[in-house]
C-alpha positions as CSV (number, residue, x, y, z in Angstrom):
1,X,-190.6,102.6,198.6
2,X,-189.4,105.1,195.7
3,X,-191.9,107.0,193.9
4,X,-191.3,108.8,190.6
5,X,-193.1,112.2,190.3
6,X,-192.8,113.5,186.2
7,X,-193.2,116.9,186.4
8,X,-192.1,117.8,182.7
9,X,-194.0,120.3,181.4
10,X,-196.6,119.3,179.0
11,X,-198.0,122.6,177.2
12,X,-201.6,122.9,177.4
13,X,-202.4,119.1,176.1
14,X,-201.6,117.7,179.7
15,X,-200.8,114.2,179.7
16,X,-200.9,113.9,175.8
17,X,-198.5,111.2,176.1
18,X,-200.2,109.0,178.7
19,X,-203.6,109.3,176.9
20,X,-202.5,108.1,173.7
21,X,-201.1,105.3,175.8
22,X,-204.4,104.9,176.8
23,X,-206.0,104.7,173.6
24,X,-203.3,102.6,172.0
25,X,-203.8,100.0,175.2
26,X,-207.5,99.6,174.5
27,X,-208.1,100.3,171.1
28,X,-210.2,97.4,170.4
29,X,-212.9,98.6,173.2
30,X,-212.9,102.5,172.0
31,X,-213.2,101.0,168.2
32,X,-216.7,99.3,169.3
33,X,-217.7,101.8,171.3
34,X,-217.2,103.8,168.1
35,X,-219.0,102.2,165.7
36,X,-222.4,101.7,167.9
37,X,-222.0,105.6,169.1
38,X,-222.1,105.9,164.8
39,X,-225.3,103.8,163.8
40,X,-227.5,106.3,165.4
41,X,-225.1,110.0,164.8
42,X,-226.3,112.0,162.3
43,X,-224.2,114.1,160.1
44,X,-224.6,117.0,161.1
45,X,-223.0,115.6,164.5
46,X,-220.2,113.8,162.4
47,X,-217.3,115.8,163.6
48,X,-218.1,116.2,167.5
49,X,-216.2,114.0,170.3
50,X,-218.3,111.5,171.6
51,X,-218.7,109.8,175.4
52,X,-216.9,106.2,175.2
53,X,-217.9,103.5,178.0
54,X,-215.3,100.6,178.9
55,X,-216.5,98.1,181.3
56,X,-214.2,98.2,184.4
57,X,-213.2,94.7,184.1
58,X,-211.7,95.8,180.8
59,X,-209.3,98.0,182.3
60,X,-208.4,96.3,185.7
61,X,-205.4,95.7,186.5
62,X,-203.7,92.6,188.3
63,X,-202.3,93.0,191.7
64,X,-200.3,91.1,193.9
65,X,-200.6,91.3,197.1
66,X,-197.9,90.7,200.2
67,X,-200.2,88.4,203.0
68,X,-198.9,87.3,206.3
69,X,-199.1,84.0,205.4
70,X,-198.3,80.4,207.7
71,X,-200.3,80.2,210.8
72,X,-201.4,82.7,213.4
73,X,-203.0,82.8,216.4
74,X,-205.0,85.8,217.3
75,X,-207.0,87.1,220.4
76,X,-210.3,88.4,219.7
77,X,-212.8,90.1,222.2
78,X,-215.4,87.5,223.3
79,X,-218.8,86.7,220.7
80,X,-222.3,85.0,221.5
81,X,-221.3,82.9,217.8
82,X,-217.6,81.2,218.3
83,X,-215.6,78.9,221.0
84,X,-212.5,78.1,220.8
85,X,-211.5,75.8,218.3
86,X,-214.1,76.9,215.7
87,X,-212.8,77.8,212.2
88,X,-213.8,81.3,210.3
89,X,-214.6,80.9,207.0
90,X,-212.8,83.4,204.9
91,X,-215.5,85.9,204.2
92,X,-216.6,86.5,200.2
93,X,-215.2,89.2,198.2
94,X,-216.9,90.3,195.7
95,X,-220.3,89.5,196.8
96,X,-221.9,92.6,194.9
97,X,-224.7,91.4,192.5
98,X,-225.1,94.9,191.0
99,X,-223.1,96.0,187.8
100,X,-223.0,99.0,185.7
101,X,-226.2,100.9,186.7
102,X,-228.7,97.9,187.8
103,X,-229.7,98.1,191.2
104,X,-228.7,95.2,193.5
105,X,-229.8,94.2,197.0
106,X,-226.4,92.5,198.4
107,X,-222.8,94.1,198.2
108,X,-221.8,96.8,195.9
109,X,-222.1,97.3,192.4
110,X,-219.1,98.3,189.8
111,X,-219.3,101.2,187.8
112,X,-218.6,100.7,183.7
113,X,-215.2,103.3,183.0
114,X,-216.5,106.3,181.0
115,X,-214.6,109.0,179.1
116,X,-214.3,111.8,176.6
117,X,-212.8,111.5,173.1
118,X,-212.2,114.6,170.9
119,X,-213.6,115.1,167.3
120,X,-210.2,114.5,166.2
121,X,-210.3,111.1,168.2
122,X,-213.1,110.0,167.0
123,X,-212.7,110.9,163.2
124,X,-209.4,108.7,163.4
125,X,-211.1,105.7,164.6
126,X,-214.1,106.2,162.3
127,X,-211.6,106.0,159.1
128,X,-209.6,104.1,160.4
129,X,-210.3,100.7,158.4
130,X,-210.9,102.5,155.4
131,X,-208.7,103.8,152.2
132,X,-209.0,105.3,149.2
133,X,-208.1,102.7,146.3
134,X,-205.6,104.8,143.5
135,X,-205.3,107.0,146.2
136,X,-202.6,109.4,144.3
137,X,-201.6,108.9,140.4
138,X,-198.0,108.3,139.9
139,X,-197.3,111.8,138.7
140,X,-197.7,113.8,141.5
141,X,-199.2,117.8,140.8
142,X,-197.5,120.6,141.5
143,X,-199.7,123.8,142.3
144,X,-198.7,127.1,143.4
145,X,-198.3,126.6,147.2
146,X,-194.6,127.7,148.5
147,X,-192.6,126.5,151.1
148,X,-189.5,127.4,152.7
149,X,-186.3,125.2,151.3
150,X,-182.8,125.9,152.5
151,X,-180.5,127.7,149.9
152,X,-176.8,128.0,151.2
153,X,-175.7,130.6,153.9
154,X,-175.4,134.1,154.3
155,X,-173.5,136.9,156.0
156,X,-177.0,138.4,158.1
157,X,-179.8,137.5,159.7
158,X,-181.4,136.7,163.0
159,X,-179.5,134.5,166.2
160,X,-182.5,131.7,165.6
161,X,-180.7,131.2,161.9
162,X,-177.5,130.6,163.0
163,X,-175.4,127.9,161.3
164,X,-172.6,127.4,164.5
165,X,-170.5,124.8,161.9
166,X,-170.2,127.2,159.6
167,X,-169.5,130.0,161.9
168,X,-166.7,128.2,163.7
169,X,-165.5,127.1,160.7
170,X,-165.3,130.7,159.2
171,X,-164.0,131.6,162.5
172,X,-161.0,128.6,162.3
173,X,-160.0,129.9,158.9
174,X,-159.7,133.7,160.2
175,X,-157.2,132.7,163.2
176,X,-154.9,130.4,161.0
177,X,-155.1,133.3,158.3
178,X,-153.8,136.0,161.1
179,X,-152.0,134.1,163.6
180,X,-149.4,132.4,161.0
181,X,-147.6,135.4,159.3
182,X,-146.7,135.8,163.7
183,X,-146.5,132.5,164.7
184,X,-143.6,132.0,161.6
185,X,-142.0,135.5,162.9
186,X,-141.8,134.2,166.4
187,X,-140.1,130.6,165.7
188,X,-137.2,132.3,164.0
189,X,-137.1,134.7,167.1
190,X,-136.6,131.7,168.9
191,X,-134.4,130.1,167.3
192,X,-132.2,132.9,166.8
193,X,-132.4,133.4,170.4
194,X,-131.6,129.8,171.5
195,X,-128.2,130.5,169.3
196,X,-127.2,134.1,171.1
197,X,-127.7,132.3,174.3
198,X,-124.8,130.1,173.9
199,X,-122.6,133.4,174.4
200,X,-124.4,135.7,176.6
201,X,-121.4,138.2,176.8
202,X,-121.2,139.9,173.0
203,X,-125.1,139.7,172.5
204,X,-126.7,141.0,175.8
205,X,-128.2,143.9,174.0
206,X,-129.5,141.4,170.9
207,X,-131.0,139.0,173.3
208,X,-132.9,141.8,175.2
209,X,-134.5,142.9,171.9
210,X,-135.5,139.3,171.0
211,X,-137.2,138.7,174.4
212,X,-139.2,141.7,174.0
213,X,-139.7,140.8,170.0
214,X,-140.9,137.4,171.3
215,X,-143.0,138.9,174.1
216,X,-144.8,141.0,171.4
217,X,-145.7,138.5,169.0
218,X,-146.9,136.2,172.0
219,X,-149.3,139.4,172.4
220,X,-150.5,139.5,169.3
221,X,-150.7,135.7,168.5
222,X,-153.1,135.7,171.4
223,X,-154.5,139.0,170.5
224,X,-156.5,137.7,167.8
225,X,-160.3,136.5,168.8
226,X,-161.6,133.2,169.2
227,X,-164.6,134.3,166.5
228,X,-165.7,137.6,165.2
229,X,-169.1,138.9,163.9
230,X,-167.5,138.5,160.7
231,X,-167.3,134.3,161.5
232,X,-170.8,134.4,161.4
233,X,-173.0,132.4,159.0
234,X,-176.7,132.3,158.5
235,X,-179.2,129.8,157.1
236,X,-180.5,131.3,154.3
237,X,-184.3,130.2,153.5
238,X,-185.9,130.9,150.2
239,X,-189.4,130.5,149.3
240,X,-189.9,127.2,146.4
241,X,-193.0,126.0,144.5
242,X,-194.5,122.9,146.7
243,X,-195.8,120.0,145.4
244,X,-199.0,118.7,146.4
245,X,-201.9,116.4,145.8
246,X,-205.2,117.8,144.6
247,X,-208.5,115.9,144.0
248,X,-211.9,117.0,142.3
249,X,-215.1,115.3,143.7
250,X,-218.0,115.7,141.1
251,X,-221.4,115.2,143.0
252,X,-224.4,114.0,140.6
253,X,-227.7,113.8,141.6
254,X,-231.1,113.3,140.4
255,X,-233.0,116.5,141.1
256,X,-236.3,114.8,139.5
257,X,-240.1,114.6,140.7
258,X,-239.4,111.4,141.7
259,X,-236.1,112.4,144.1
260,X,-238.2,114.1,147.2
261,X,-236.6,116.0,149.7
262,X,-236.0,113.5,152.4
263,X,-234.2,111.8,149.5
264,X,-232.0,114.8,148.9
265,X,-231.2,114.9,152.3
266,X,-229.9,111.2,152.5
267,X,-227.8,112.4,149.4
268,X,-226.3,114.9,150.9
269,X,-225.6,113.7,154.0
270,X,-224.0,110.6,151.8
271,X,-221.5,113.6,149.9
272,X,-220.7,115.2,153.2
273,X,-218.9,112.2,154.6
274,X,-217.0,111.1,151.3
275,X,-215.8,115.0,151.0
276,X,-214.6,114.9,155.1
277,X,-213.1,111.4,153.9
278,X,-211.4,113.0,150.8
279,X,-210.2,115.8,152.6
280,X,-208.1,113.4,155.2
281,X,-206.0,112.2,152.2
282,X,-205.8,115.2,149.7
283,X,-204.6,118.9,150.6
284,X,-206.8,120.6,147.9
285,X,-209.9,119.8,146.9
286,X,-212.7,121.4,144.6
287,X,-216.3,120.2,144.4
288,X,-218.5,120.4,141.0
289,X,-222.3,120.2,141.6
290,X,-224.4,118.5,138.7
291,X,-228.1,118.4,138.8
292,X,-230.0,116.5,136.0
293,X,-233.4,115.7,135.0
294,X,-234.1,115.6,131.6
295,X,-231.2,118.3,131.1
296,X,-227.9,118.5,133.3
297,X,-226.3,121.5,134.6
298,X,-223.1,122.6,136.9
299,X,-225.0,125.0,139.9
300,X,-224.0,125.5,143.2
301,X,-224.6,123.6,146.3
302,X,-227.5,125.6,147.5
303,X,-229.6,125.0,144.3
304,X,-227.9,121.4,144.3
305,X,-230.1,120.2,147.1
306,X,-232.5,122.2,147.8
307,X,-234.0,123.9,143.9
308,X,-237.0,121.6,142.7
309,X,-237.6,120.5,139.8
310,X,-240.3,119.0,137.9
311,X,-240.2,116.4,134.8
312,X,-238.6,113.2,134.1
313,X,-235.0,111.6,134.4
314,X,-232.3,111.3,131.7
315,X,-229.1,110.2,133.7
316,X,-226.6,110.3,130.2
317,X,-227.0,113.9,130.2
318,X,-225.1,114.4,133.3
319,X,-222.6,111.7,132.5
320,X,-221.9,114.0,129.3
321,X,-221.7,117.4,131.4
322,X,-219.2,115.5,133.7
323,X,-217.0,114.0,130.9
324,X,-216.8,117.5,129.4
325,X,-216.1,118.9,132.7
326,X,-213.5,117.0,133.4
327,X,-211.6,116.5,130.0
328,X,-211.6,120.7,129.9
329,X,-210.6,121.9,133.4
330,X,-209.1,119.0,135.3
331,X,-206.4,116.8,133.4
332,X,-205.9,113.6,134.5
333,X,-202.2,114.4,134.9
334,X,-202.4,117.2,137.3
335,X,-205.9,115.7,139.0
336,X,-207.4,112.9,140.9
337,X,-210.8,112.9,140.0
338,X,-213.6,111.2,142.3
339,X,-217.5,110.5,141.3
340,X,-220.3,110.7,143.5
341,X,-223.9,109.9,142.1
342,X,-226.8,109.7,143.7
343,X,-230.0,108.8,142.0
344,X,-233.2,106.8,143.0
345,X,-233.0,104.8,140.3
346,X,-235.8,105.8,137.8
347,X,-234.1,106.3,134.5
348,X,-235.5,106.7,131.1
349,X,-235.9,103.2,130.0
350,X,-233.7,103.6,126.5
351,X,-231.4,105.9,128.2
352,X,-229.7,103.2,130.3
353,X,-227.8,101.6,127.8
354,X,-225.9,104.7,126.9
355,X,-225.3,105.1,130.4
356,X,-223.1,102.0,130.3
357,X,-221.3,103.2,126.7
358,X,-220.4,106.6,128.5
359,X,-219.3,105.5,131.8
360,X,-217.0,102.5,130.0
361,X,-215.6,104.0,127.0
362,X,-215.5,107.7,128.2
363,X,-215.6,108.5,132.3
364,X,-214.4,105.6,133.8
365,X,-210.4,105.4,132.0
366,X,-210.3,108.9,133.8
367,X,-211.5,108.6,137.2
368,X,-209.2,107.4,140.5
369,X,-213.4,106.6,141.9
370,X,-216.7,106.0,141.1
371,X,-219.4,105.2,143.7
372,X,-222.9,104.7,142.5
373,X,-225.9,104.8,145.7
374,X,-229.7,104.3,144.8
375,X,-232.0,105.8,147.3
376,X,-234.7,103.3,147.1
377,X,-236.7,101.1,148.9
378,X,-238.0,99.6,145.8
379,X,-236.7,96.8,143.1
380,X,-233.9,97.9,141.3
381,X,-234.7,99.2,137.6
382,X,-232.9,99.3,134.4
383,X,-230.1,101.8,135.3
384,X,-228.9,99.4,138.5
385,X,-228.6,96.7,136.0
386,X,-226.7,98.3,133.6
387,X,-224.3,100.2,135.9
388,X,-223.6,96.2,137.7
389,X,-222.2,95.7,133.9
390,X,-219.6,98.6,134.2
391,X,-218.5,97.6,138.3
392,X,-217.9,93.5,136.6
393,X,-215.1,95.5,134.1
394,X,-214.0,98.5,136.3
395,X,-212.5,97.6,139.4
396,X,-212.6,101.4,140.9
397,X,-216.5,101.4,140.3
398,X,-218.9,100.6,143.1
399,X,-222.3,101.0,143.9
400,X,-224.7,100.5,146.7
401,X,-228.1,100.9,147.9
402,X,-229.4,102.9,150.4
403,X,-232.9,102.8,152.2
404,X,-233.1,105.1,155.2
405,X,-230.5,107.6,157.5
406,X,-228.9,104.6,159.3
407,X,-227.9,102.8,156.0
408,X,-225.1,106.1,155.4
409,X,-222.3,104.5,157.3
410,X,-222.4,100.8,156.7
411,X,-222.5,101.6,153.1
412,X,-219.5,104.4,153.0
413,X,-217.5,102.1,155.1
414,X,-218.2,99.4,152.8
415,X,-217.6,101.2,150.0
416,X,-213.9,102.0,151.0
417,X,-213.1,99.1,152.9
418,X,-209.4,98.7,153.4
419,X,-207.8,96.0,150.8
420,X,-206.4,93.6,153.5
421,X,-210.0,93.4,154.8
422,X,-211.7,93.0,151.4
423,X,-209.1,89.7,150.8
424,X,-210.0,88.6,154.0
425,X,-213.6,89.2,153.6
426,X,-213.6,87.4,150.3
């Protein structure tokens, strides 16, 4: 029987190439195991690996196996049980009751498959059904990152920049340029030679000095070398403005009496997994922190979740910071700009209404995103109502509710729910 050893070397990520075979092969297992290892992770564990069970019979294999086969007749030492002519039964295979880790009092048990999965890993499969709608407008930003572009050729540089086409080229051009002025010299020698043969007894002293004419230029023709240091060309690399995509996520959240801490925290742990989400799809990204009560102001994250604040709620006054915000330092033609808000709900009764105005007429035209979660266990009040006004005319405007921890996930993954599964859904 042949066997196949590879013994290609694969860096430090050994067998890189069969585990992604792996995953690939039972995707569908790892992507359940996945989202139940998720309902119960907190954030702060969000980016970690995770260990993924597959039961064995997931991943066996089928076998065939060579057997005798036709009839045999054996000799067996004698037994109290059999006589001759008796038939065995075949014995059972398989007779374990056990599986997993549950005890069992016959036969042996089988083991579920379990493995690792890095925090890369496991972010892919988390996202992996979900998408940014108007992920990237159609003019694409250009910021001042640099990359390296090739810009023609040049006579120095290092062996790794080597351009061997050009080179040889360079180096064809050289040995036609010197070898022709010789190579014409010593055809006419040879010609005129071919002629003084014809009567070798008046030129004996003429043909001597052609041979030795013709051995000269034969030197030099071959004199010349295949390719000099001069032949050599090398890629030149210059250093050019690189366009990328940027994205601005504005947080908004109520910071009122009514918002307690364990709300806050719900809140943030909410605007920690849309920014790790963001930052999947966009290369640069800046976060703006608005707090509101009565009044809204831009302060950093620290006092975003944690300063306390006393009062009631008046949600259009950070809609107003926001638009202002945004109209002033990020242009909708250079920006993507993304909206989380975060409220429990409790609004200033009269202060709803403009709330709609704002968000239709002023925010909404501008933004790639809006998402909208109430932290409430309660009915929903006036501000719920008035925002499901502005999601029935915006299509990139969404909002959810959210009761406890385990709520976070369902609802972000609902939220951004890849298209193809929102048709299919619907």
């Amino acid at each position: 029987m042949t066997r196949l050893i590879d013994k290609r070397i694969n860096a430090k990520n050994k067998s890189a190439v069969n585990r992604q075979r792996f995953l690939k092969r039972y995707k569908s297992q790892i992507k359940k195991a996945v989202t139940d290892a998720i309902s119960n992770r907190s954030i702060t564990d969000i980016e970690s690996g995770e260990s993924i069970s597959i039961p064995a019979k997931d991943i066996s294999e089928p076998i065939i196996y060579h057997g005798q086969g036709g009839k045999r007749e054996m000799i067996h030492p004698g037994n109290k049980e059999f006589v001759p002519g008796d038939k065995i039964k075949r014995p059972q295979q398989k007779s374990g009751k056990g599986q997993g880790n549950q005890a069992s009092d016959s036969g042996d048990g089988q083991d579920e498959f379990v493995f690792e999965i890095s925090k890369e890993e496991f972010m892919d499969f988390f996202f992996e059904d979900m998408e940014l709608p108007n992920l990237v407008k159609t003019q694409v930003t250009t910021i001042y990152d640099k990359k390296k572009s090739r810009a023609g050729f040049k006579a120095n540089g290092i062996p790794a920049n080597i351009n061997v086409v050009r080179s040889l080229r360079n180096a064809h051009a050289r040995r036609i340029a010197l070898r022709t002025p010789y190579k014409r010299e010593l055809k006419e020698c040879q010609e005129d030679l071919e002629e003084l043969l014809k009567d070798t007894s008046s030129n004996t002293a003429k043909i001597e000095a052609l041979k030795e004419q013709i051995v000269f230029l034969e030197k030099k023709i071959k004199s010349v070398p295949y390719i000099d240091e001069f032949d050599l060309r090398y890629n030149n690399h210059v250093d050019v403005p690189k366009p990328t995509t940027q994205a601005v996520m504005f947080c908004v959240m109520d910071v009122s009496g009514s918002m307690d801490q364990s709300k806050k925290e719900i809140a943030k742990r909410f605007f920690i997994l849309l920014y790790l989400f963001l930052t999947r799809n966009y290369e640069k990204i800046e976060l703006v922190f608005i707090s509101h009560h009565t009044t809204a102001k831009e302060v950093t994250e620290q006092e975003f979740f944690y300063s306390r604040e006393t009062g009631g709620t008046v949600v259009s006054s950070a809609l107003k910071l926001m638009h202002e915000i945004a109209s002033t330092r990020y242009p909708t033609n250079d920006w993507n700009i993304y909206i989380a808000q975060a409220s429990d709900g409790d609004n200033w009764y009269d202060d709803s209404p403009a709330c709609r105005e704002i968000l239709s007429e002023k925010i909404m035209p501008l933004v790639q995103y809006y998402s909208y979660v109430e932290i409430t266990p309660d009915n929903h009040q006036s501000l719920w109502h008035e925002y499901e006004k502005v999601e029935q005319s915006f299509s990139n405007f969404a909002m959810r509710k959210i009761v406890e921890v385990s709520d976070i996930f369902p609802v972000l993954r609902n939220l951004f729910k890849k298209k193809d599964e929102l048709k299919s859904a619907s």
